[in-house]
C-alpha positions in Angstrom: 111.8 5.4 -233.7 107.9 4.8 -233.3 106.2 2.0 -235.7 103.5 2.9 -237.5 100.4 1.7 -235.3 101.9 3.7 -232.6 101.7 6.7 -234.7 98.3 6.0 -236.0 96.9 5.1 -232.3 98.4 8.9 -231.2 97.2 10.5 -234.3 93.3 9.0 -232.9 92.8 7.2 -236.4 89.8 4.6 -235.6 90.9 0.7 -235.4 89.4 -0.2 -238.5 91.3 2.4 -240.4 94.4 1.1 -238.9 94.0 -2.2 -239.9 92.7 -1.5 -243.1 96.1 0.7 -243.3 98.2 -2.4 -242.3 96.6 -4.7 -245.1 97.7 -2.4 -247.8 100.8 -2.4 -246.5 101.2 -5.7 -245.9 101.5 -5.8 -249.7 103.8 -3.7 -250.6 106.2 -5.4 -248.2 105.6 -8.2 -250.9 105.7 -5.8 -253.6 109.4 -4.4 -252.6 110.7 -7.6 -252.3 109.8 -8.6 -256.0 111.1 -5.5 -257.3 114.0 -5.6 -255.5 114.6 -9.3 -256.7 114.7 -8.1 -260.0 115.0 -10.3 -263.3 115.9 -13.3 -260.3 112.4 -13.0 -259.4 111.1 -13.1 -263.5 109.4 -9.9 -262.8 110.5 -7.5 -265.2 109.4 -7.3 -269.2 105.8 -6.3 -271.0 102.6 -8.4 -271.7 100.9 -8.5 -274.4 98.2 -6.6 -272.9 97.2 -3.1 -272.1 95.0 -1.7 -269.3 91.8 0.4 -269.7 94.6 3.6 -270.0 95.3 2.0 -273.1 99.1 1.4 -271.8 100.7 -1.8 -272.2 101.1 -3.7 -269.1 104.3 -4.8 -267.3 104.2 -8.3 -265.9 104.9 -6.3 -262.4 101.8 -4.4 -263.0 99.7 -7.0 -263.3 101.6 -9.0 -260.1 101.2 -5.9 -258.2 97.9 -5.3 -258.7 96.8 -8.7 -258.2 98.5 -8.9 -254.9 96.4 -5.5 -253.6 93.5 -6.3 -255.0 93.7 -10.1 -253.7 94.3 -9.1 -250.0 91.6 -6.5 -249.9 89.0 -8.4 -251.2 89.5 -10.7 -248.2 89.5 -7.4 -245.8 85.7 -7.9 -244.7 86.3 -3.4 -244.1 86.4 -3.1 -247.5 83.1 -2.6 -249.7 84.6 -1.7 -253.0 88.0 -1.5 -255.1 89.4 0.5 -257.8 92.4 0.1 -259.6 94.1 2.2 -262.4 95.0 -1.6 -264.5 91.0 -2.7 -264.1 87.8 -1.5 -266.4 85.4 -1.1 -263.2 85.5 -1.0 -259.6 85.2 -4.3 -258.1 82.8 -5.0 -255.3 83.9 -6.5 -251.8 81.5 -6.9 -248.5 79.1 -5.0 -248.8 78.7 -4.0 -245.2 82.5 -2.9 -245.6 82.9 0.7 -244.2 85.6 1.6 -246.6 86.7 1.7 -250.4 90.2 1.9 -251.5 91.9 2.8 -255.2 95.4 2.3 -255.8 97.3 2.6 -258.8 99.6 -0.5 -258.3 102.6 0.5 -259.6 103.3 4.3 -260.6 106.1 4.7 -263.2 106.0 1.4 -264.2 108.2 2.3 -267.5 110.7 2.6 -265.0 110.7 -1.1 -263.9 113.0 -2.7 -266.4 115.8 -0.3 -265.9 115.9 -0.3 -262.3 114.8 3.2 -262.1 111.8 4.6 -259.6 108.6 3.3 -259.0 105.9 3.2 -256.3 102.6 2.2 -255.0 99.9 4.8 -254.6 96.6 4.2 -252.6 93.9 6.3 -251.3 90.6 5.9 -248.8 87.4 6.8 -248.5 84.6 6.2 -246.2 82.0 3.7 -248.6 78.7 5.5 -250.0 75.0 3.9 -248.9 73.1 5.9 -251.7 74.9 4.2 -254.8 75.0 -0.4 -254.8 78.2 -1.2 -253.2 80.0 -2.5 -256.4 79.2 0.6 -258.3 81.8 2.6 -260.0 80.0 5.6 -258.2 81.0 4.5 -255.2 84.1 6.1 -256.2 82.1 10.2 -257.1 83.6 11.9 -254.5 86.0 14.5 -254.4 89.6 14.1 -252.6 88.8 16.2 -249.4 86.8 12.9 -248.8 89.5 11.2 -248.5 90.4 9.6 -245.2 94.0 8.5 -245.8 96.1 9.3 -248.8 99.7 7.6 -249.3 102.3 6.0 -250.9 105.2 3.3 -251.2 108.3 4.8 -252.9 110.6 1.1 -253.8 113.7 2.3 -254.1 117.3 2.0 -251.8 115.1 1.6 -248.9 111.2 1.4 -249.1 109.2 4.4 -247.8 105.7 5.3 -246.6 104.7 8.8 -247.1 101.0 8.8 -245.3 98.3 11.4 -244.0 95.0 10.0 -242.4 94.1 13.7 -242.3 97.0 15.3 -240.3 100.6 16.1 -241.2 102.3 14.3 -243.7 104.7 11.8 -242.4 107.6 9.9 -243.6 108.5 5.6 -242.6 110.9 3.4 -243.2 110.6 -0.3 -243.9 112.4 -1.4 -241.5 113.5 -5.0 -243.4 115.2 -6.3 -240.4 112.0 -6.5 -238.8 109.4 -6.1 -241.6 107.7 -2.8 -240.2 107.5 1.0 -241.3 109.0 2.8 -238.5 108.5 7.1 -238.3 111.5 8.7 -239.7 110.3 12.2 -240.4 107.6 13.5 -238.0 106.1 15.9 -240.7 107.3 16.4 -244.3 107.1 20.4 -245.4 107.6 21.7 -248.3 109.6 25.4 -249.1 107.3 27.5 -250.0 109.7 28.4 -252.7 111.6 26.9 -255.4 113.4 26.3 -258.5 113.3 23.0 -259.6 110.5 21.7 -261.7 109.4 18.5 -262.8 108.1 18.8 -266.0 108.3 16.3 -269.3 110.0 19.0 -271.9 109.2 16.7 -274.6 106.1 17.4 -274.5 106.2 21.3 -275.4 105.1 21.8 -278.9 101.9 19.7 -277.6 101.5 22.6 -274.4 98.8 25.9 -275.2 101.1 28.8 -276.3 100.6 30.1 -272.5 102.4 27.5 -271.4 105.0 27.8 -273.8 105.7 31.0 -273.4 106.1 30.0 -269.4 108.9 27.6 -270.1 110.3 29.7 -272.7 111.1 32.4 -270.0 111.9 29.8 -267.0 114.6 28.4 -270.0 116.1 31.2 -272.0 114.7 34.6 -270.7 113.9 35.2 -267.1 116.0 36.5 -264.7 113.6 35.2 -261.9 114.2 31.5 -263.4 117.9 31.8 -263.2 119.9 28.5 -262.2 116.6 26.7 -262.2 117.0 23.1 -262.8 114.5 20.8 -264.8 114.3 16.8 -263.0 112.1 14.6 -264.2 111.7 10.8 -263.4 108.6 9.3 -265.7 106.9 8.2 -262.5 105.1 11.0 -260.7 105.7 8.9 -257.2 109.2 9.6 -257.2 108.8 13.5 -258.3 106.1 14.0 -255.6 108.1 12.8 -252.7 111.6 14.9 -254.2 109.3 18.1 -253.8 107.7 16.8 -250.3 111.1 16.7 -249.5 112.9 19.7 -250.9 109.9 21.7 -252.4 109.6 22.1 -256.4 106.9 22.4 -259.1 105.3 19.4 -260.8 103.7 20.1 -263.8 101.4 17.9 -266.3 99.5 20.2 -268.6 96.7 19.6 -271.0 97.8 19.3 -274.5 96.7 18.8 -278.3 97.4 15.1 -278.8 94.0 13.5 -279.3 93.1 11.9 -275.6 95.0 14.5 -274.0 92.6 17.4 -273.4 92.9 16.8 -269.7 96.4 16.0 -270.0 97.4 12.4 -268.4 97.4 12.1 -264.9 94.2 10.4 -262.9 92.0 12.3 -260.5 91.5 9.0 -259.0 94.4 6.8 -258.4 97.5 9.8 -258.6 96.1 13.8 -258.5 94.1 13.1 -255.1 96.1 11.1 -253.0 99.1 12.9 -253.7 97.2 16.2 -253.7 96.3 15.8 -250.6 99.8 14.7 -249.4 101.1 17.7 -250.5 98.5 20.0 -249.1 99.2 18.8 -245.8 102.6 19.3 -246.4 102.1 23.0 -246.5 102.2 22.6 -250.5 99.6 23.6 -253.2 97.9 21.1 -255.9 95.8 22.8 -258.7 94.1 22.2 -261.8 94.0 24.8 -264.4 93.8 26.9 -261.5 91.4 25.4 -259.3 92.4 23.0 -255.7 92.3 19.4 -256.9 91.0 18.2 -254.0 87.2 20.1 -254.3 87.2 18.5 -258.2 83.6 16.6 -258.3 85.0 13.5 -260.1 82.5 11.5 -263.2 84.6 8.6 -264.2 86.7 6.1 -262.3 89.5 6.8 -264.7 89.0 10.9 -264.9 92.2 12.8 -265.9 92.9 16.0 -264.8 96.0 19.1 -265.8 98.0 18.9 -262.8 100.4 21.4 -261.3 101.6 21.1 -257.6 104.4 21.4 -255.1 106.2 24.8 -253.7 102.9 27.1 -253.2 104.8 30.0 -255.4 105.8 28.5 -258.3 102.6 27.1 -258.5 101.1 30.7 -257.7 103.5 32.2 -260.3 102.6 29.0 -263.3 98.6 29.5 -262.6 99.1 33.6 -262.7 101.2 33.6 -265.7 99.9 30.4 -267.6 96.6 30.8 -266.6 96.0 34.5 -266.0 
């Protein structure tokens, strides 16, 4: 099996990218051991606080995203940060070529019953038309990105990266501390029936979308032995459809806060858009490609609906017609 800078080096990803790369990750070798330390590690439980979501904060959360946040600010690459748990980007070296948002810990109601969570970060070449610690820094839409990925903690840690190619699958490799390649390129069916989709959220949805998931439930031969999964952490629902194709779906509602339903352009719909796109997958919002969104607001939500490019065809036909 090949380690990841070999991969990288083939895939001709520059040297500063790499090691930018390798920081990140760095961390989240830190980050899987806490989690998988558990209550011996005193990491699991809420604060008293909430983040700028408005979501209170679990004290892995706040560890995680002090760790990343820490190690990148020494990274003289990187100019600015973002984070889904802070108010505003923070600034770095200003000369850095690159800025970097992560969202620390995805599905972080997950944490205290051992369930799935992972670590989300995207990167960008840094603007020279906007000051280097400006929130603006971060206006750009996710075909800018130059390498999306993840960190899925779980029975064994993976890395699901693209710096632009195919999407590839690692393995943290704990008997040596590295991600080694374990699945050349990730593609996704182009056809499904499993969705990811939070039911308890339908008398919030647009009729539309009701009427959708009324025939996928009770009506529709075309829906027949469809299966529903859901995990609360969008990480761990991406990389099920990366893996075996499905629909994820986050719709708009009428709950005050919710007009652009939940999920961040920033720090989840981009990076994981583009991970799925380069699976062979599709990622849209109310019927338009995610990644060509012109974003306005570090903490921007968008609907989201991605995965299988059919079902997501068939949802943005019928839903959205």
């Amino acid at each position: 099996m090949k380690r990841l800078n070999t991969v990288l080096k083939e895939d001709g990803v520059r040297t500063d990218l790499i090691l930018l790369i390798r920081t990140i990750l760095a961390t989240s070798k830190e980050i899987a051991f806490r989690v998988g330390q558990g209550e011996l590690a005193g990491v699991l439980g809420s604060t008293m606080n909430e983040n700028i979501q408005g979501e209170v904060q679990k004290k892995l959360d706040i560890i995680a995203n002090q760790l990343l946040k820490d190690i990148l600010l020494e990274d003289s690459s990187v100019r600015t940060v973002a984070s889904e748990e802070e108010d505003h980007a923070v600034g770095g070296h200003p000369d850095g070529a690159f800025i970097v948002a992560f969202d620390p810990l995805d599905g972080s109601s997950n944490i205290d019953v051992n369930g799935q969570i992972g670590t989300i970060f995207t990167i960008y070449l840094a603007r020279d038309d906007v000051p280097f610690d400006s929130d603006e820094q971060f206006n750009q839409p996710g075909v800018s990105q130059v390498c999306a990925g993840y960190v899925l903690y779980g029975p064994s840690s993976l890395l699901v990266m693209t710096t632009g190619g195919p999407t590839r699958c690692y393995t943290l490799d704990s008997t040596h501390g590295g991600y080694l390649l374990t699945n050349q390129q990730l593609e996704i069916p182009s056809q499904s029936r499993e969705f990811a989709v939070n039911m308890a959220n339908y008398r919030y949805w647009d009729e539309p979308t009701q009427v959708y998931f009324d025939k996928l439930l009770y009506t529709s031969e075309s829906f027949e032995k469809s299966s529903i999964r859901w995990n609360a952490a969008m990480v761990g629902d991406v990389h099920r459809i990366l893996c075996r194709g499905g629909l994820f779906l986050y719709p708009q509602d009428k709950r005050v806060g919710n007009d652009n339903g939940k999920i961040r352009l920033l720090y989840e719909a981009n990076p994981l858009a583009m991970l799925v796109e380069n699976a062979g997958g599709k990622a849209t919002s109310r019927g338009a490609r995610i990644l060509e969104i012109a974003p306005d607001d570090l903490h921007q939500r968008v609907p989201v609906t991605l995965g299988s490019t059919e079902p997501v065809d068939y949802f943005n036909d019928s839903a959205l017609g």
